[in-house]
C-alpha positions in Angstrom: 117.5 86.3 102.6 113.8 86.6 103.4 111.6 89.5 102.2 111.8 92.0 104.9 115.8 92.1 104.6 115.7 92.5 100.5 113.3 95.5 101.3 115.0 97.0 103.7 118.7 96.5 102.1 116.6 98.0 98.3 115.2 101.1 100.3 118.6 101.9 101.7 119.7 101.7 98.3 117.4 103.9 96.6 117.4 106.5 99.5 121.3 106.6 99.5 120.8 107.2 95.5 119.2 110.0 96.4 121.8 111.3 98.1 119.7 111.0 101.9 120.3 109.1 104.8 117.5 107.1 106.9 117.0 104.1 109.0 114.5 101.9 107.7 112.4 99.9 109.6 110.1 96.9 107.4 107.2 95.2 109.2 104.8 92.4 107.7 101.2 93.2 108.8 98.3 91.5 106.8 100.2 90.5 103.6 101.2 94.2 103.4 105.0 95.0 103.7 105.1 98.8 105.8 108.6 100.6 105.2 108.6 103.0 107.6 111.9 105.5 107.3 112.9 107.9 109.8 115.0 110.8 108.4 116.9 113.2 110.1 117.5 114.9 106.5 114.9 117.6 105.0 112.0 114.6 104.4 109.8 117.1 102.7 112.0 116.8 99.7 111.2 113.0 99.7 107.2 113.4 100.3 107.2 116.1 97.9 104.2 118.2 97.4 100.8 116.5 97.9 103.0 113.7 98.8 103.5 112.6 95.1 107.2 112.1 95.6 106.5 109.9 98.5 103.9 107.7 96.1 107.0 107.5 93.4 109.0 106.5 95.5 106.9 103.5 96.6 106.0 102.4 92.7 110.1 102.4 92.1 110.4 100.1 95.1 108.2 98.0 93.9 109.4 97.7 90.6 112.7 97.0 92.2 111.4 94.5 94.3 109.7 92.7 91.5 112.9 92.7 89.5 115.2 91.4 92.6 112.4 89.0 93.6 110.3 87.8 90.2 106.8 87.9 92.1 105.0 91.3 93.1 105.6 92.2 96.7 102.6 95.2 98.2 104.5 97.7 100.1 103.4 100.8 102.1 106.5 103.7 102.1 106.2 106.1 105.0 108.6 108.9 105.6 109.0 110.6 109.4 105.2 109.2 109.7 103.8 111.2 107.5 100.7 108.6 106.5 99.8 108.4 110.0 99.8 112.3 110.7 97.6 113.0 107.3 94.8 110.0 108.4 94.8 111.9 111.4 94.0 115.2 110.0 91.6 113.5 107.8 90.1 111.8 111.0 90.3 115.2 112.8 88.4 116.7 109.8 85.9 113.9 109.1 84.8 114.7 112.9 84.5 118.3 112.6 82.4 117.7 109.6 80.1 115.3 111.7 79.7 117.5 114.6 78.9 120.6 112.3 76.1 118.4 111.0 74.7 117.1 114.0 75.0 120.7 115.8 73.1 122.4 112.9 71.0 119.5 112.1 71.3 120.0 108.6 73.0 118.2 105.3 76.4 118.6 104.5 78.5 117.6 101.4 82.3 117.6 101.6 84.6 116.3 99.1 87.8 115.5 100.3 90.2 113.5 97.7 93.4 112.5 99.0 95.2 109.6 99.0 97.1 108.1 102.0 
């Protein structure tokens, strides 16, 4: 069984744990295993607030991957494409804060922390 099928037979597992449903798709991009899960089910309950649910989530499966397989394995968890909406709000807001600099031609300083 190659890596892609252990990930995506160890995510079922820990969603159905959970007591959710999802199909889970697992791609290999760049060294970088993405688990993407599409959930019909309330998937803000899985993301949880700021998305720290989502980033335990992740850390369990890799600790269960590193168990099942013996060698660390990088993953990426997504939920209902939730990564991809929040780097394009961050995107959306990095622009805004570019334009508002250029239009009054002065300085700006924005902190945004968040992880994706």
């Amino acid at each position: 069984m190659d890596h892609t099928e252990v990930i995506s037979k160890l995510t079922k597992e820990l969603i159905a744990q959970l007591g959710f449903t999802a199909d889970v798709e697992v791609k290999l991009e760049g060294g970088l295993y993405y688990v993407h899960l599409k959930t019909e089910t309330d998937a803000s309950l899985l993301i949880g607030k700021h998305s720290h649910m989502l980033a335990s989530l992740q850390r369990v499966l890799s600790a269960m991957l590193f168990q099942k397989i013996g060698e660390k394995i990088d993953v990426l968890l997504d939920i209902n494409d939730y990564r991809v909406a929040q780097k394009e709000r961050l995107i959306g807001i990095a622009n805004n804060v570019a334009q508002r600099v250029l239009d009054e031609k002065k300085r700006c300083a924005t902190r945004i922390v968040f992880c994706i």
